[in-house]
PDB file of N, CA, C and O in Angstrom:
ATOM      1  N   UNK A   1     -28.389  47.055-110.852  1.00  0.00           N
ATOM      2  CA  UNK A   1     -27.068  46.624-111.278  1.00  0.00           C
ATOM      3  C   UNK A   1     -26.888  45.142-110.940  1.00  0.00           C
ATOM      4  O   UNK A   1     -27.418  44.619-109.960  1.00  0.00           O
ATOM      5  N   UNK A   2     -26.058  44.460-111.866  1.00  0.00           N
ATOM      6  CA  UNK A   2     -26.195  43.415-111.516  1.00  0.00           C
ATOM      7  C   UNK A   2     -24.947  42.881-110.389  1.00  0.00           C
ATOM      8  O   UNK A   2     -23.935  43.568-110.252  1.00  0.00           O
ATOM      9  N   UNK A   3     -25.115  41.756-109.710  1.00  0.00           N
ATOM     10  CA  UNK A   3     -24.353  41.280-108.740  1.00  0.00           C
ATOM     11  C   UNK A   3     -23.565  39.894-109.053  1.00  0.00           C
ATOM     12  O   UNK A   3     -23.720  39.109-109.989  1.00  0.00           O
ATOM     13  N   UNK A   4     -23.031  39.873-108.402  1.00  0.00           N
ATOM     14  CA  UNK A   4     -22.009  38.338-108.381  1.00  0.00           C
ATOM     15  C   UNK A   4     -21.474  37.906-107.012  1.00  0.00           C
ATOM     16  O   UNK A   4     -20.954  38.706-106.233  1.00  0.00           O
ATOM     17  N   UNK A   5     -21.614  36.719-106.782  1.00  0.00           N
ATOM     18  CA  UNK A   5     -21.645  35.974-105.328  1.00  0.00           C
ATOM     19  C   UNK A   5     -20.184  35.345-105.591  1.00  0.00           C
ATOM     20  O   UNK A   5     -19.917  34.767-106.645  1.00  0.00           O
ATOM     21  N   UNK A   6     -19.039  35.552-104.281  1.00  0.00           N
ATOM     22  CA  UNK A   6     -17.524  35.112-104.477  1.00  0.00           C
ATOM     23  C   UNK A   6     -17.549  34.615-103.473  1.00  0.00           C
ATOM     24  O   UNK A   6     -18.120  35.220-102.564  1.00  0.00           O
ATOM     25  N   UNK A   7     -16.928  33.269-103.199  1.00  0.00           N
ATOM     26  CA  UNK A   7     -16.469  32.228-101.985  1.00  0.00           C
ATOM     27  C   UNK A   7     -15.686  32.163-101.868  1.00  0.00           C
ATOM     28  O   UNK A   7     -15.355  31.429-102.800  1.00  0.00           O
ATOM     29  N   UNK A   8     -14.765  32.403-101.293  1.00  0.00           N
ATOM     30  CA  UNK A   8     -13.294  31.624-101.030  1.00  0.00           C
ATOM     31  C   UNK A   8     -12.873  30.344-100.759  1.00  0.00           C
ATOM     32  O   UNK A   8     -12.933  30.045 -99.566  1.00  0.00           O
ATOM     33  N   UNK A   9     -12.492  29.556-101.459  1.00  0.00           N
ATOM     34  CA  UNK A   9     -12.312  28.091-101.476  1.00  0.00           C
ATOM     35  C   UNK A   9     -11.305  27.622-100.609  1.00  0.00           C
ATOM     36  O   UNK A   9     -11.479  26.492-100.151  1.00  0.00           O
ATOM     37  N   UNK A  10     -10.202  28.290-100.254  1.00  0.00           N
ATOM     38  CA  UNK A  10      -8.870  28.334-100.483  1.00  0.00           C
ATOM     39  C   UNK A  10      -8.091  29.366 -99.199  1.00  0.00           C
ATOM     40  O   UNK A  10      -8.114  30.596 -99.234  1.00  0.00           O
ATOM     41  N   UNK A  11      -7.505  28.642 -98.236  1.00  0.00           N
ATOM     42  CA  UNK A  11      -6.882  28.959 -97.182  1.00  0.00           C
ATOM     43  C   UNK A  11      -5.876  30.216 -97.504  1.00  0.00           C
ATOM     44  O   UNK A  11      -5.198  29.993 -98.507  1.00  0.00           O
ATOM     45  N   UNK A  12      -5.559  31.798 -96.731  1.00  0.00           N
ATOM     46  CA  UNK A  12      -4.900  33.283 -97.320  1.00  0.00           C
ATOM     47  C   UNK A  12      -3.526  32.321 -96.706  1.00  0.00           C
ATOM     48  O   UNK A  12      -2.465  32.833 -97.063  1.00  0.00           O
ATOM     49  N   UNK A  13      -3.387  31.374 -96.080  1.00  0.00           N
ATOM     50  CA  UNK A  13      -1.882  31.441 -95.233  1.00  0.00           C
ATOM     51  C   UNK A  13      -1.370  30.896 -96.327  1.00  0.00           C
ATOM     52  O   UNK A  13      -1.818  30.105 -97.157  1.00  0.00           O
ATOM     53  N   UNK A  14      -0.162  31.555 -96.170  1.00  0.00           N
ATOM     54  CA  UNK A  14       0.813  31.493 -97.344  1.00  0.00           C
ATOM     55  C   UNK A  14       0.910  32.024 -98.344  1.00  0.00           C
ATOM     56  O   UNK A  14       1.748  31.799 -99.217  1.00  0.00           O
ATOM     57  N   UNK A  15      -0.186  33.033 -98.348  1.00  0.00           N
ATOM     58  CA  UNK A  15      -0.044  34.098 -99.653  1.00  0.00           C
ATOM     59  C   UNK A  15       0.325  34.948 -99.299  1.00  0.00           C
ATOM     60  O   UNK A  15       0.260  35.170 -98.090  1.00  0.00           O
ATOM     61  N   UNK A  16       0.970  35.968-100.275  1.00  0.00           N
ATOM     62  CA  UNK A  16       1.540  37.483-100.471  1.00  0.00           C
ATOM     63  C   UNK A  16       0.773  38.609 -99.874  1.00  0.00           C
ATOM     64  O   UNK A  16      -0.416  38.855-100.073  1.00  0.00           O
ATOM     65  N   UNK A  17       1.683  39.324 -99.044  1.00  0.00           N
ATOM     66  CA  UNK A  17       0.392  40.472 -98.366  1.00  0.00           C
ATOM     67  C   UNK A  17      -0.484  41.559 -99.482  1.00  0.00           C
ATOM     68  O   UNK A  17      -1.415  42.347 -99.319  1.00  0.00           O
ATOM     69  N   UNK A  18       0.084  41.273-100.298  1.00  0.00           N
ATOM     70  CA  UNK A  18      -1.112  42.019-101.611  1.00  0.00           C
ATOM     71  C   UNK A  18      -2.346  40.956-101.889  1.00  0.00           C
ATOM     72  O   UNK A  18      -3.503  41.322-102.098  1.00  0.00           O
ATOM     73  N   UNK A  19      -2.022  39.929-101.866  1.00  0.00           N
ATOM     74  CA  UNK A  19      -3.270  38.963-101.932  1.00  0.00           C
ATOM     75  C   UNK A  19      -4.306  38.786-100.675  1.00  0.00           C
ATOM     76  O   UNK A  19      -5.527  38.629-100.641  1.00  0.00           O
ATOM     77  N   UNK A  20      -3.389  38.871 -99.741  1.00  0.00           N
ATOM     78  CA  UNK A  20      -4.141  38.798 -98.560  1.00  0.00           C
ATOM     79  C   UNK A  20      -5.403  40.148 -98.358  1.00  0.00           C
ATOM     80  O   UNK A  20      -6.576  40.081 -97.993  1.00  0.00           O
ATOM     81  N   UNK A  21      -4.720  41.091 -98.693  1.00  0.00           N
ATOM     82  CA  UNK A  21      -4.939  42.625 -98.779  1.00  0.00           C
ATOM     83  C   UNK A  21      -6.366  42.773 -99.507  1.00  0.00           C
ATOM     84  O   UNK A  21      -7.403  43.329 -99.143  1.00  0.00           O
ATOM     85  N   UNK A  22      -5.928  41.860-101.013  1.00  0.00           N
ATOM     86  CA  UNK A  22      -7.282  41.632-101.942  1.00  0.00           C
ATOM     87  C   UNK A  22      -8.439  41.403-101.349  1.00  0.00           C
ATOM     88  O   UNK A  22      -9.479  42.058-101.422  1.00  0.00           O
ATOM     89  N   UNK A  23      -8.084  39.937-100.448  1.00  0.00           N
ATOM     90  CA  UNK A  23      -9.359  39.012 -99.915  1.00  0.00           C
ATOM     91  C   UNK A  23     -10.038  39.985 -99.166  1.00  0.00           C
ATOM     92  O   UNK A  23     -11.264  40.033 -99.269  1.00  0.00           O
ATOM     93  N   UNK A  24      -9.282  40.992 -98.221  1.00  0.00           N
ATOM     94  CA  UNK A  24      -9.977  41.853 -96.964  1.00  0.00           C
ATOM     95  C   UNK A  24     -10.555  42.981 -97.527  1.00  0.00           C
ATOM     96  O   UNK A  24     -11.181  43.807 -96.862  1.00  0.00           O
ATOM     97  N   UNK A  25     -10.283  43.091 -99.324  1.00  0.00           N
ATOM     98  CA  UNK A  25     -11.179  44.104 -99.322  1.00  0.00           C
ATOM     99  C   UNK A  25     -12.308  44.068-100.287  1.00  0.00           C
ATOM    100  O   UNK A  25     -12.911  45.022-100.779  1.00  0.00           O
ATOM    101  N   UNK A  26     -12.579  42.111-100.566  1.00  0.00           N
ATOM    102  CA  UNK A  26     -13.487  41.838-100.922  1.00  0.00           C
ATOM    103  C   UNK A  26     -14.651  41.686 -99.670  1.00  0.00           C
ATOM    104  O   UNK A  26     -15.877  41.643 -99.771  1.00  0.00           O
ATOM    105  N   UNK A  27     -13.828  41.627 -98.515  1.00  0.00           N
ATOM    106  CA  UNK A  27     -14.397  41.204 -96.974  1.00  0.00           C
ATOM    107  C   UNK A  27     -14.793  39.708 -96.653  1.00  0.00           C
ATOM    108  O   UNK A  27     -15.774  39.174 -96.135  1.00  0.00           O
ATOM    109  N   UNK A  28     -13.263  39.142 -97.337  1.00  0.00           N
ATOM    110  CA  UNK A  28     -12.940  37.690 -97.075  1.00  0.00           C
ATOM    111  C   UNK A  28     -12.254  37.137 -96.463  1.00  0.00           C
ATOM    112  O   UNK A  28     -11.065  37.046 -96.768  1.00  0.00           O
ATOM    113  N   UNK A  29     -12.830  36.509 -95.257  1.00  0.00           N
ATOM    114  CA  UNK A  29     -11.430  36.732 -94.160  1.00  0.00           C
ATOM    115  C   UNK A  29     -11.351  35.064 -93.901  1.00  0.00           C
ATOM    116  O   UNK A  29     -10.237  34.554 -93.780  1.00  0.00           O
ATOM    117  N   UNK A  30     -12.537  34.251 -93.822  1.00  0.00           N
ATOM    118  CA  UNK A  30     -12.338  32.338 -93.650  1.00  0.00           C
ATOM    119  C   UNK A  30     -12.965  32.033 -94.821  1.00  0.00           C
ATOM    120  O   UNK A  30     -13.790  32.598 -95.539  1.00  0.00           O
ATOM    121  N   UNK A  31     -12.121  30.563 -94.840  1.00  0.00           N
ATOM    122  CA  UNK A  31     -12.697  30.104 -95.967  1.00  0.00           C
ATOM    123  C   UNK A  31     -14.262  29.338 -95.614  1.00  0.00           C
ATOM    124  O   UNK A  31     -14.915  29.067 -94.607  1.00  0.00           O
ATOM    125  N   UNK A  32     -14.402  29.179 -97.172  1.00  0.00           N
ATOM    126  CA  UNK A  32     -16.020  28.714 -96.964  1.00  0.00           C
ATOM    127  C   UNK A  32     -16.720  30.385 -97.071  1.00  0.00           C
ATOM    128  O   UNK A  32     -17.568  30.323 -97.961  1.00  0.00           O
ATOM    129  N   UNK A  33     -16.686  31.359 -96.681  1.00  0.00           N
ATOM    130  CA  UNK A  33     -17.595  32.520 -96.669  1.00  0.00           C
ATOM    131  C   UNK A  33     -17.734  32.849 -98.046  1.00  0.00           C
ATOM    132  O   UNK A  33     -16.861  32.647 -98.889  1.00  0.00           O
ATOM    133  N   UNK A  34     -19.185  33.513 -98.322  1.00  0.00           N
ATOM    134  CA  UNK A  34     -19.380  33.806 -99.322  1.00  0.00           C
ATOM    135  C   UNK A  34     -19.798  35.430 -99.417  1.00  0.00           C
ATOM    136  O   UNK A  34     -20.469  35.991 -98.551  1.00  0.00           O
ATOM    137  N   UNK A  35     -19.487  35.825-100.147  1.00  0.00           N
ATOM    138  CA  UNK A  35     -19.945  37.900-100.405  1.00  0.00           C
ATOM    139  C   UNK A  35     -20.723  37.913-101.571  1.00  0.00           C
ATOM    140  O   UNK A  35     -20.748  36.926-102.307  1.00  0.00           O
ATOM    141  N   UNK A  36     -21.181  38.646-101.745  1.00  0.00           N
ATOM    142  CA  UNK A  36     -21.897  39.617-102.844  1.00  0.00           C
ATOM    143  C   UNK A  36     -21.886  40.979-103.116  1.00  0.00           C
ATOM    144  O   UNK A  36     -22.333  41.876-102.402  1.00  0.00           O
ATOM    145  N   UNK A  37     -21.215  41.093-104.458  1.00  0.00           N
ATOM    146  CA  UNK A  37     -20.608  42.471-104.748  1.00  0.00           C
ATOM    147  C   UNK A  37     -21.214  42.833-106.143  1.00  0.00           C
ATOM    148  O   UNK A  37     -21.657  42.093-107.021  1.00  0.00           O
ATOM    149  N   UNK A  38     -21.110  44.084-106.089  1.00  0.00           N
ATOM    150  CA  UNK A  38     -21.912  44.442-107.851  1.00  0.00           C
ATOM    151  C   UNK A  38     -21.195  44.041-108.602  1.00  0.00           C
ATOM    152  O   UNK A  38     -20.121  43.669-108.130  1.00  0.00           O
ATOM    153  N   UNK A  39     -21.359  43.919-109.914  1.00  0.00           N
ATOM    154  CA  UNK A  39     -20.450  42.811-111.098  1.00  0.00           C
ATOM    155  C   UNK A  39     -20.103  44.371-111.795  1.00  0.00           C
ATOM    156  O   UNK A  39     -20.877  44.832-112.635  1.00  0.00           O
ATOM    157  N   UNK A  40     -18.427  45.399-111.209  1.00  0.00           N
ATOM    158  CA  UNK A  40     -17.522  46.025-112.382  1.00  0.00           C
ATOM    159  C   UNK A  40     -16.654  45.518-112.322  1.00  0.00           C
ATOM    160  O   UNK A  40     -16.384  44.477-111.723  1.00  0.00           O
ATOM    161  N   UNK A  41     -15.880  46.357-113.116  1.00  0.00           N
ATOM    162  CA  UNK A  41     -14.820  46.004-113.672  1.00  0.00           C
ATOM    163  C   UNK A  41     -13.695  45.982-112.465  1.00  0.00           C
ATOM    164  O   UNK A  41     -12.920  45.025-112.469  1.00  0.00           O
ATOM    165  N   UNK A  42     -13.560  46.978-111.437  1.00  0.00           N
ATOM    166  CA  UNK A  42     -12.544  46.636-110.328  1.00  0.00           C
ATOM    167  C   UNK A  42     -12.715  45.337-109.429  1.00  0.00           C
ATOM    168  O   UNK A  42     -11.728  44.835-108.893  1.00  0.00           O
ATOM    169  N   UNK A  43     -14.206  44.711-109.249  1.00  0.00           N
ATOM    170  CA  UNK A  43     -14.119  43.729-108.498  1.00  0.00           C
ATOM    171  C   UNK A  43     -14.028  42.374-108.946  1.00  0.00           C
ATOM    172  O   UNK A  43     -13.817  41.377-108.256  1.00  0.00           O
ATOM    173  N   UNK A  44     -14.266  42.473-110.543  1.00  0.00           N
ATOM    174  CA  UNK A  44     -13.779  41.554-111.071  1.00  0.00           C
ATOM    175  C   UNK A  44     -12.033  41.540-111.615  1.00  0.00           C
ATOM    176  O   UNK A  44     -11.469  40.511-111.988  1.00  0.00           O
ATOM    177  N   UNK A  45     -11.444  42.765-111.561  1.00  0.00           N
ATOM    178  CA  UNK A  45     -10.217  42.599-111.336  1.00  0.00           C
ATOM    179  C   UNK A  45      -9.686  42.091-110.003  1.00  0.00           C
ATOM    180  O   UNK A  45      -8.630  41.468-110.114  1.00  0.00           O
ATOM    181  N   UNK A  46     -10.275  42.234-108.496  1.00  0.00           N
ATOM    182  CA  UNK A  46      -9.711  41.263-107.635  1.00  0.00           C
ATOM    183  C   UNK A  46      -9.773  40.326-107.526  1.00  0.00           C
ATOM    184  O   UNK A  46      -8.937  39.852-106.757  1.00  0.00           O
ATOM    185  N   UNK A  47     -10.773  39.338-108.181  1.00  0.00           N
ATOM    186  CA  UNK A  47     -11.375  38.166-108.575  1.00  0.00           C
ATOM    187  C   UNK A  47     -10.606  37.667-108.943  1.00  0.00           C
ATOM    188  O   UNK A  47     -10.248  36.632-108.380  1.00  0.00           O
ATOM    189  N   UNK A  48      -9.650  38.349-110.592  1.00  0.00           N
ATOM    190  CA  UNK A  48      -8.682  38.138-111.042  1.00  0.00           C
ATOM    191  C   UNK A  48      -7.425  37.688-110.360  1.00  0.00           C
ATOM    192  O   UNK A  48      -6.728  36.730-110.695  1.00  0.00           O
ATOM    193  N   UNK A  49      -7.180  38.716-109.105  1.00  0.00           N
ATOM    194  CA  UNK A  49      -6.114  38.315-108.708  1.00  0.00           C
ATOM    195  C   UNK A  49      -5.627  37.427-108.042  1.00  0.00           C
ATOM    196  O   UNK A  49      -4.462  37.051-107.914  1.00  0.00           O
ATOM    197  N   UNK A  50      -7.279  36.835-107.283  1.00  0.00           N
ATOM    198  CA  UNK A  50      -6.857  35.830-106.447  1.00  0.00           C
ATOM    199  C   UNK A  50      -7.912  34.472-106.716  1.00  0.00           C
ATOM    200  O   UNK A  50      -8.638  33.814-105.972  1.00  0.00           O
ATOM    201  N   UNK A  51      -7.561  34.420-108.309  1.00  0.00           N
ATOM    202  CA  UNK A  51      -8.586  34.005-108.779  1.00  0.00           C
ATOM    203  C   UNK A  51      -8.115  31.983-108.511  1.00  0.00           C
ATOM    204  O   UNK A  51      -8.765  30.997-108.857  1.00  0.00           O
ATOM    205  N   UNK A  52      -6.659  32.078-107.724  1.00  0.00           N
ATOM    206  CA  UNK A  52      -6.773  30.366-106.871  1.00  0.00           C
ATOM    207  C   UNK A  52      -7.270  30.421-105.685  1.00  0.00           C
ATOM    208  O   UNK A  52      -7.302  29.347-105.085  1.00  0.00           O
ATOM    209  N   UNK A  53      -7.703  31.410-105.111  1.00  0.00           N
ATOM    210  CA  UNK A  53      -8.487  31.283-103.556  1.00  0.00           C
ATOM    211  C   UNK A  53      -9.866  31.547-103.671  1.00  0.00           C
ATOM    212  O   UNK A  53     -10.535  31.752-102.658  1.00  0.00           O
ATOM    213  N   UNK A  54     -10.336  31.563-104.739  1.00  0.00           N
ATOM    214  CA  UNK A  54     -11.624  32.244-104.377  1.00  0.00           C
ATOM    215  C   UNK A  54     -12.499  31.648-106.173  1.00  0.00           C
ATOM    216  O   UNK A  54     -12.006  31.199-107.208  1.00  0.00           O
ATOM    217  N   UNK A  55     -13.731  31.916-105.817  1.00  0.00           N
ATOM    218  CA  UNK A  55     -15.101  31.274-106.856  1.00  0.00           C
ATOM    219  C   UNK A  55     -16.101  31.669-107.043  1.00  0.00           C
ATOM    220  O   UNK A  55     -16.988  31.869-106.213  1.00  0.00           O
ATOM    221  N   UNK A  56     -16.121  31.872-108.343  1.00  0.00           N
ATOM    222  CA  UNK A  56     -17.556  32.599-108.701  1.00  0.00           C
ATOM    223  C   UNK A  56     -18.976  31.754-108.703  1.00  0.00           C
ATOM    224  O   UNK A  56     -19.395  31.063-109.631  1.00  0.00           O
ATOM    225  N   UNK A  57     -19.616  31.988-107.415  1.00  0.00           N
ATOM    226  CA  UNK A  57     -20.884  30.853-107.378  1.00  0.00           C
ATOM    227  C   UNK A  57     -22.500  31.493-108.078  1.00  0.00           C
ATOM    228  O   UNK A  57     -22.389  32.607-108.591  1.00  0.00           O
ATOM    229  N   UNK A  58     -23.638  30.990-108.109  1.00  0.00           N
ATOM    230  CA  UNK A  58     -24.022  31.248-108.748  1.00  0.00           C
ATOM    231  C   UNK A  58     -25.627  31.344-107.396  1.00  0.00           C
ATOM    232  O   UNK A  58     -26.732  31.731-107.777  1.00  0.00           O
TER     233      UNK A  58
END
């Protein structure tokens, strides 16, 4: 299956506890860190949501 690598660019303080919520359950907690998650459709919907804190690297 294929994968996709997400960074967070972008400091959680000051966001909404649903956004915050997002990042922790991509398992994004400082910025600068990067994850790797399989490429569906739900994790590219959180991608979506916090798609000003965070980057699809390659």
């Amino acid at each position: 299956m294929a994968t996709i690598k997400i960074k967070q660019v972008r400091s959680r303080i000051g966001c909404p506890k649903d956004q915050k919520r997002t990042l922790d359950a991509l398992g994004l907690r400082k910025t600068g860190r990067v994850v790797e998650h399989n490429d569906n459709p739900a994790v590219r919907g959180m991608v979506a949501k916090v798609k000003h804190l965070v980057e699809i690297v390659q």
